[in-house]
Every structure is written in structure tokens, then in C-alpha cells.
C-alpha positions as CSV (number, residue, x, y, z in Angstrom):
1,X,233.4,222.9,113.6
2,X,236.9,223.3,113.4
3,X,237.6,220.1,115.2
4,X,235.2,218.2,112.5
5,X,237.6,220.1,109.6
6,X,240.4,219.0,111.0
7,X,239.4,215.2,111.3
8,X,237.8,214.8,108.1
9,X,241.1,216.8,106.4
10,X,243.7,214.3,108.4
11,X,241.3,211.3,107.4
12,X,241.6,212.7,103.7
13,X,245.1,212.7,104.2
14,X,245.9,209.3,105.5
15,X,243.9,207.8,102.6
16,X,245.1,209.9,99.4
17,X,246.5,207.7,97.2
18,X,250.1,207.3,96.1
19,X,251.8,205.6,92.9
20,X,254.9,203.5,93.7
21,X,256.7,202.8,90.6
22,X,260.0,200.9,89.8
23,X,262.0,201.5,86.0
24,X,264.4,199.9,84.4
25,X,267.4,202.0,84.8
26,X,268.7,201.3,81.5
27,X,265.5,201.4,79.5
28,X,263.1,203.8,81.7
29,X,260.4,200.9,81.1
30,X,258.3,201.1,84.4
31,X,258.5,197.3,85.4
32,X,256.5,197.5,88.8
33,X,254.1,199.9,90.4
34,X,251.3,200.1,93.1
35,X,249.2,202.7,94.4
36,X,249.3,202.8,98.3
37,X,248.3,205.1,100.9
38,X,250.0,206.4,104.1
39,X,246.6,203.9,106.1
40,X,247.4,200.7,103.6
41,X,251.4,201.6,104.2
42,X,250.6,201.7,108.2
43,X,248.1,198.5,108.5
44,X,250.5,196.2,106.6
45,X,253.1,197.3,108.3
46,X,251.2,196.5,111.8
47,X,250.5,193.9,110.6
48,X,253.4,192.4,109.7
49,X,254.9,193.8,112.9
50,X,252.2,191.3,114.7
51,X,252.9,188.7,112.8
52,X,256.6,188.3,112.8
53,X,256.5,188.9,116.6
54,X,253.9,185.4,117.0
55,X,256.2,183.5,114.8
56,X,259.4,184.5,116.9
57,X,257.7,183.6,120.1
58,X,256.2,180.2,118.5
59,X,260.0,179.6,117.1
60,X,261.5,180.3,121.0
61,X,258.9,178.6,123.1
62,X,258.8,174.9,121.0
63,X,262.5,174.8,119.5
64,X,265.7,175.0,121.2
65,X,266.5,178.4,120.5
66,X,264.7,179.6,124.1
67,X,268.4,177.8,125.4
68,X,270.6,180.5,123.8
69,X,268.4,183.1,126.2
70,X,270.7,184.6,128.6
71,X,269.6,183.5,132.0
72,X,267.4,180.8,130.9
73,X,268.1,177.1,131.8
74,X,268.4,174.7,129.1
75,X,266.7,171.1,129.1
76,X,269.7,168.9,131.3
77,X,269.6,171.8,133.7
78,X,266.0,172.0,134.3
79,X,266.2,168.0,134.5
80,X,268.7,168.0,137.1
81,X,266.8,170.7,138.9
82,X,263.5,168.8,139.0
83,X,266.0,165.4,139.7
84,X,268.0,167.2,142.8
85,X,264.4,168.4,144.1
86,X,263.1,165.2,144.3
87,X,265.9,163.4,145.6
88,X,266.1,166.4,148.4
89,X,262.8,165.5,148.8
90,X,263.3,161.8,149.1
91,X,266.6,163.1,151.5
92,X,264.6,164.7,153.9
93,X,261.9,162.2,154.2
94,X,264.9,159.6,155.0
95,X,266.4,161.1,157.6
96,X,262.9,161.6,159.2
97,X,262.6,158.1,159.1
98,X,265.8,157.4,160.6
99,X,265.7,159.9,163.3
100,X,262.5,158.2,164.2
101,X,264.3,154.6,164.3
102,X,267.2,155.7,166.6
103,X,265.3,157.8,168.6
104,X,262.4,154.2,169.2
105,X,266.5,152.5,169.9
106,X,267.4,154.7,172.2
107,X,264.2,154.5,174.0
108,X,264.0,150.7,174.1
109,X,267.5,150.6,175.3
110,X,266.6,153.2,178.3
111,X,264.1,151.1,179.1
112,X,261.0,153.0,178.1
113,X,258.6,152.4,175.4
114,X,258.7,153.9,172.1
115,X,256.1,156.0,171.1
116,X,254.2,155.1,168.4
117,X,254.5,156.7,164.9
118,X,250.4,156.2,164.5
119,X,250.3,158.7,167.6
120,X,251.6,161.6,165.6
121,X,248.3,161.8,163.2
122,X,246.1,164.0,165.6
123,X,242.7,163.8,163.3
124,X,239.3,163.5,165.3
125,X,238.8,160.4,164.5
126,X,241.9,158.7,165.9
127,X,241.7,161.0,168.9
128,X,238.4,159.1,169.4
129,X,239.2,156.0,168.5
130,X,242.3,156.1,171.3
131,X,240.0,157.8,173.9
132,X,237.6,155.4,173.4
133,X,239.9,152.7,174.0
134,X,241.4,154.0,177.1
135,X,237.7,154.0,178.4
136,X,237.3,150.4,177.4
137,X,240.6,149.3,179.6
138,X,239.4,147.7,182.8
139,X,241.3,148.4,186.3
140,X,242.5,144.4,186.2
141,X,243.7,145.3,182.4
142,X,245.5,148.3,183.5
143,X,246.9,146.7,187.1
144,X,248.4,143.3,184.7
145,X,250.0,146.0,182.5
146,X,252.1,147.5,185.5
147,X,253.0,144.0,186.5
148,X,254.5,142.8,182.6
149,X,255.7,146.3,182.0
150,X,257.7,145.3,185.7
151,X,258.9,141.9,185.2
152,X,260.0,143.0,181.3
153,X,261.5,146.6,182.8
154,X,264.7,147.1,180.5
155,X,268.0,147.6,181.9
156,X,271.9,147.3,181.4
157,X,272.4,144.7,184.2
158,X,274.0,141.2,183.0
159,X,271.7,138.2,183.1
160,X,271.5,136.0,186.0
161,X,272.6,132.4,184.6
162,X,269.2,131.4,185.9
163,X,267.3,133.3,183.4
164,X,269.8,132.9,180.2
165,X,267.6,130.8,178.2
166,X,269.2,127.4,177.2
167,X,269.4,128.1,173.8
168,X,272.4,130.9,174.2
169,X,274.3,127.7,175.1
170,X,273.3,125.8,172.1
171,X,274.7,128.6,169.5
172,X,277.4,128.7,167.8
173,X,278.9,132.2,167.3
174,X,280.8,133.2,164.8
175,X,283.8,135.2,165.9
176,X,283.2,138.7,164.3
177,X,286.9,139.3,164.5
178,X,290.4,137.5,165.7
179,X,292.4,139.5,167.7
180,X,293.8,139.9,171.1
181,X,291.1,141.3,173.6
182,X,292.8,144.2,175.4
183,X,289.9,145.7,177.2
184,X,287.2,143.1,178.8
185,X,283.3,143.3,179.6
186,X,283.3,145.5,183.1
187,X,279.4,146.6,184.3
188,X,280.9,148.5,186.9
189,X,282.8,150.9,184.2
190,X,279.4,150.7,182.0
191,X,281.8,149.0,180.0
192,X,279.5,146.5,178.2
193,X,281.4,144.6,175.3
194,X,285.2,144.0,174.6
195,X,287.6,145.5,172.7
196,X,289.3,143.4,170.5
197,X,293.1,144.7,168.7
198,X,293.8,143.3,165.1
199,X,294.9,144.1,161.8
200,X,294.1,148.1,160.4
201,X,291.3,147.0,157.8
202,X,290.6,143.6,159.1
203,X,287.0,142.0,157.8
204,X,284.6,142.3,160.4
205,X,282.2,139.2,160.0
206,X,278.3,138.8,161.7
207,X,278.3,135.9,164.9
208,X,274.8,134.5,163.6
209,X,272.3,135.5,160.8
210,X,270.2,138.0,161.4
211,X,269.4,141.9,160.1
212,X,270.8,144.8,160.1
213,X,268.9,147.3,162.2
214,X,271.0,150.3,162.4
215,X,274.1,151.5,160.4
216,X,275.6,154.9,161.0
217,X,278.0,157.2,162.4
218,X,278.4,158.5,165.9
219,X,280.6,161.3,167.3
220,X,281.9,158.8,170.7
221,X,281.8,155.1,168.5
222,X,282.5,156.7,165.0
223,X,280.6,153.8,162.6
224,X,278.3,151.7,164.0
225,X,276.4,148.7,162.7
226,X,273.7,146.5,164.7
227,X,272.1,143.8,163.8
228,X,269.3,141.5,165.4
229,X,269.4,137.9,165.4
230,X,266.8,135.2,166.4
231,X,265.6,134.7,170.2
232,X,266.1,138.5,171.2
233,X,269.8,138.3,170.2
234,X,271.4,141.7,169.1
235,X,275.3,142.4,168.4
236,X,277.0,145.8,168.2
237,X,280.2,146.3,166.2
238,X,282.3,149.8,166.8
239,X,284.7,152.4,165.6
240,X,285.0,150.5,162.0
241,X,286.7,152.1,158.9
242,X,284.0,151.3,157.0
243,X,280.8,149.4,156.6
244,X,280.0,147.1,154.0
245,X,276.2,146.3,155.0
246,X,273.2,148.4,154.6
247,X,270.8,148.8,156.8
248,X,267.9,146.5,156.5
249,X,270.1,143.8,154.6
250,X,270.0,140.3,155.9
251,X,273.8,138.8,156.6
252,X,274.4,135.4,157.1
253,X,276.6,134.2,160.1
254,X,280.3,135.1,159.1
255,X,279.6,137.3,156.3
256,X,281.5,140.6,155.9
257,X,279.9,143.2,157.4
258,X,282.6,146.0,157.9
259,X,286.5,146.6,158.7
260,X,288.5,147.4,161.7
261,X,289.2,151.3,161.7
262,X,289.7,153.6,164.4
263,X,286.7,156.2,164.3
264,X,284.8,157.9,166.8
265,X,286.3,160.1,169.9
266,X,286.2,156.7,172.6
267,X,289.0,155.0,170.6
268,X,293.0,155.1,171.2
269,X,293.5,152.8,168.1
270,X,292.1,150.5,165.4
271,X,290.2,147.9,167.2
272,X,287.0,146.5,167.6
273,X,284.6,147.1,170.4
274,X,282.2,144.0,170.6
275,X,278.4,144.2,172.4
276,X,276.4,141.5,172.7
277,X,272.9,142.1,174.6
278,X,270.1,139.7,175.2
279,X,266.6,140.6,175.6
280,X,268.0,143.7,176.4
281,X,270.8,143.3,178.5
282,X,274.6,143.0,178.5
283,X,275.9,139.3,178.1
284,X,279.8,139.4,178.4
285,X,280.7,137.8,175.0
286,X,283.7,136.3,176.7
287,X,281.5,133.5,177.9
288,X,280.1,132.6,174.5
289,X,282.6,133.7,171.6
290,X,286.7,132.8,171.4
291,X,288.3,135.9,169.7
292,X,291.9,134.4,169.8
């Protein structure tokens, strides 16, 4: 019973009416008034609370003001954010790609062959697919595989001149550089081009057209560029300064490709070291280029 008082007296109380008034201070004429209660006074208030509160957060979140926020990034830094990501991104997937390319190089030039990037996706239905086939391979098939895959076996052994194809002879090679040559083609010393000593900076040109395969930096050779030509040809060009080629670009025969340096670990000066290799092997470029 009490309680009920109590609720119906604090109701009375929150709705008993008040008269706001304003005067003229000179005249004492009352120029404004309303009557309020303490619940009118409280809801507009709330109200107004709630509203101001929307329009602040409308205000921040579509204008610029939300850059002035300590701690929050403004538009150019969230652009470069999103850019860097993408480009990491695009980084990463790059250097897959290469990895994959020198590693299918270094495999052809050991004389093994390159797995195949297919063989990675390991779904069902290629794992069928390539069982099936093995099942479809005849013993003949698989015995005139071994016998290929024997006669083509790669290795770092200089052509006899009986199996140098005829066209070698025929081509005209652009000398990549003019110098003196102070260290000559030795198979013994797994030596397997020349070096060649000329000017700091000189203009390394390409012997024939052709495309460049593989540009980059090695620890022993420093910067590297290679670059296959027609017939099975492919030339490799060592410790440069600098290259001027990308890879994948087509050069023409003579065309700047890099300059003379002296990078890498295997190097005692600027010079060139020179490879020439035909259908995988070493081909002393002595016998086909003049360098002086």
C-alpha cells in the first residue's frame, strides 16, 4: 500500500506543472513564458541528447572530420595501405613464380626433368586423370622413354664436332664484349665460358636475337642474365654492374643488355665471364666468337 503511495506521489511529482517566465528587466513586462514539468523538461532533453549524438556520428562517418580522430587513418593512408597490400600480394606471388623458373633451370641443367607445375594441384580428379594415364602406358611406351630420355641425358661435357649441328657454323655471333680474354674455357676446372677484361662500365651486347630467360643476382656470379636463342642456343653473361634487360624481353643481336661490373664472390675484378651452351652443353666460345 505504501509502495503504491509512493509511486503514484513520485508520478504526481514528475508531472506537476511549472511556469517559466522571462521580463523585461526594465519594464517588468513578461515577454516569454511556458509551463513545463520536471517529465517534459527530462524527455526533451533525451531527446535532444539522442539526437545531437546521430547527427555527430552522421557528421564523422561521411565528412572528413573522422581524419582529425587521434589514431584514425585518413583517406591517402588507407589508400596506400590497401596499395602496399596488394602489391605485397602481387610480391609474393612473383617470387613464387620465379623460384619455380630457377629451380625447372637448375633441374634442366643437372640433367633431370622439371617437375611440372600442373602436378602441384592434388584434386581427385587430376589424381585420376594421371593414374589413369600411367595405366594406359604400354611396356614398349615406357621401354622407348628410357631409350630418348638416354640418348637426350643432359650433361656439362663439350660437344663432339660430329654432333655440332651445321648451323653453329653458319651464325654470326655478335661479340657480347671486346676485351682481352684472361681466363679460357677449361672442362677439366668446370670452367665452362671465358672471362673477358675490359673497360669498368662497358656495354654488354647479346651474340644473336633471342629472350631473356633469367635475370638476377647470385651470391658466387653477382648479376646474371640468360637468354635463349634459336636452335637450342643459350648464352650466359656474369658479374655485371648492372642489367639493362628484363626478364622476358626480346633483344636483338648486339643490343645492350648490361655493363661490365665486378659482382659476385668468384670475381677478382671487372670483367665478363662468357657461357655459351648448346642443347645443353658447354661449347667453348673461343671457336665461334672473336673478343679482341
Amino acid at each position: 500500500m505504501e509502495n503504491t503511495q509512493g509511486k503514484k506521489a513520485f508520478i504526481k511529482k514528475i508531472r506537476h506543472k511549472y511556469r517559466l517566465a522571462i521580463f523585461n528587466e526594465q519594464s517588468y513586462e513578461e515577454v516569454f513564458r511556458v509551463r513545463l514539468s520536471r517529465l517534459n523538461v527530462f524527455t526533451v532533453v533525451s531527446f535532444s541528447i539522442v539526437i545531437i549524438i546521430g547527427l555527430v556520428t552522421l557528421l564523422i562517418a561521411y565528412t572528413g572530420l573522422k581524419e582529425y580522430i587521434p589514431g584514425y587513418p585518413s583517406a591517402k593512408q588507407r589508400v596506400l595501405m590497401v596499395r602496399n597490400a596488394s602489391r605485397v600480394d602481387s610480391l609474393i606471388l612473383e617470387i613464387h613464380k620465379r623460384d619455380q623458373f630457377v629451380k625447372s633451370i637448375q633441374t634442366v641443367i643437372r640433367g633431370e626433368v622439371p617437375e611440372s607445375i600442373e602436378q602441384e594441384d592434388s584434386s581427385p580428379t587430376n589424381a585420376d586423370a594421371i593414374e589413369s594415364a600411367k595405366l594406359d602406358n604400354t611396356q614398349r611406351d615406357i621401354e622407348f622413354r628410357q631409350e630418348v630420355e638416354a640418348e637426350e641425358k643432359f650433361n656439362l661435357a663439350v660437344l663432339d664436332d660430329k654432333s655440332k649441328d651445321l648451323k653453329l657454323n653458319q651464325q654470326y655471333f655478335f661479340p657480347p664484349i671486346k676485351g682481352i680474354v684472361v681466363n679460357k674455357y677449361n672442362e677439366s676446372t668446370n670452367h665452362f665460358g671465358v672471362d673477358i677484361v675490359s673497360k669498368p662500365g662497358e656495354t654488354v651486347s647479346a651474340i644473336l636475337d633471342g629472350t631473356v630467360i633469367f635475370t638476377g643476382w647470385t651470391v658466387e656470379t653477382g648479376y646474371v642474365m640468360i637468354i635463349q636463342h634459336g636452335s637450342d642456343l643459350i648464352s650466359s653473361y656474369k658479374h655485371n654492374s648492372k642489367l639493362l634487360k628484363e626478364m622476358g624481353s626480346f633483344v636483338k643481336a648486339g643490343e645492350a643488355i648490361a655493363n661490365t661490373g665486378n659482382s659476385g664472390e668468384l670475381t677478382t675484378g671487372p670483367h665478363l665471364h662468357f657461357e655459351l651452351w648448346y642443347k645443353s652443353a658447354a661449347l667453348n666460345p673461343e671457336e665461334y666468337i672473336l673478343f679482341e
